[in-house]
N, C-alpha and C positions, 0 to 999 in steps of 0.2 A: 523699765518694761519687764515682766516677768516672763519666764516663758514658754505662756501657754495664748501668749500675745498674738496676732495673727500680724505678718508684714504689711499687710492689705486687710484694710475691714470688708466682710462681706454687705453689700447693703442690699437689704429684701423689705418685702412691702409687705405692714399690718395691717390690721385694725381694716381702715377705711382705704387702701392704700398708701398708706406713709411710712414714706422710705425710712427706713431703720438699719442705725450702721452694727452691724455685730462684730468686734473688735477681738475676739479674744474664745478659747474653747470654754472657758467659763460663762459665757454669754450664751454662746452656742447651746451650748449644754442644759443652759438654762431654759431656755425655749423649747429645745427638745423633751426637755422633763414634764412643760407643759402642757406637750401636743396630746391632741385627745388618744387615749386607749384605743378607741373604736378605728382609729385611721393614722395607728402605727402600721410599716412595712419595714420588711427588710433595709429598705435605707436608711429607714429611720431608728432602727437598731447598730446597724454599719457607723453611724453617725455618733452616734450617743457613747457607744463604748467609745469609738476612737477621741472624741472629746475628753471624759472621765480620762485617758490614758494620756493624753497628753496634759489636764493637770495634774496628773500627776506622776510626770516627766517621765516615762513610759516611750512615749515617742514625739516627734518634735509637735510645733503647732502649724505646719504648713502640710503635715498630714494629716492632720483634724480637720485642718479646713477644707481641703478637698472634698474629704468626705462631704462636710457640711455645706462644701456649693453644690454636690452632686444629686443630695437631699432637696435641700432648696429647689434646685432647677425642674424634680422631677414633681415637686408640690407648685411650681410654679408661683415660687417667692419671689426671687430674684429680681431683681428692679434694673430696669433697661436699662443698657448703656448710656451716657451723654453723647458719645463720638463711637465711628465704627471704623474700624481697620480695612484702610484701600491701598495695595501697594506698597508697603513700606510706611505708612502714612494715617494719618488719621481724617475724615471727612472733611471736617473743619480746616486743617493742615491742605488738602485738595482743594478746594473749594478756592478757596483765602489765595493759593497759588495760581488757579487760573484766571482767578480777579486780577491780580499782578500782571500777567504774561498777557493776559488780552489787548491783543488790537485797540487803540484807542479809537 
């Protein structure tokens, strides 16, 4: 793993919606290179340098990614969670436990 790896792939939706996993500030980076002229913003500058900087070891890659969830979420990439966090817990993780504990 080189790194400019991310510990966590980010996964955002292209195209048609299809979840796409971005792995690494070199992926990142690359997407961002291709976003159009007309509908850069400041996050998407924020984004792009800290990427470049983190390949090349500048600053780690979980501070690239940040950037690049912050990005994502404000262009509304981001691709839904599968499960969401209740109490300590996950839906699924709830759910699944009051199946168990219920009165038969």
């Amino acid at each position: 793993m080189d790194r400019s790896s991310f510990a966590k792939p980010v996964t955002i939706l292209t195209g048609l919606g299809n979840p796409t996993k971005i792995e690494s500030a070199a992926e990142a980076y690359a997407l961002l290179s291709d976003w159009p002229s007309a509908s850069r913003t400041a996050a998407h500058d924020i984004a792009a340098k800290a990427c470049r900087a983190a390949m090349e070891g500048e600053i780690d890659a979980e501070t690239a990614r940040a950037t690049f969830v912050a990005f994502a979420r404000r262009n509304d990439l981001l691709a839904p969670q599968t499960s969401s966090t209740v109490a300590g817990g996950t839906v699924t993780d709830w759910t699944r436990s009051q199946r168990v504990n219920a009165p038969a």
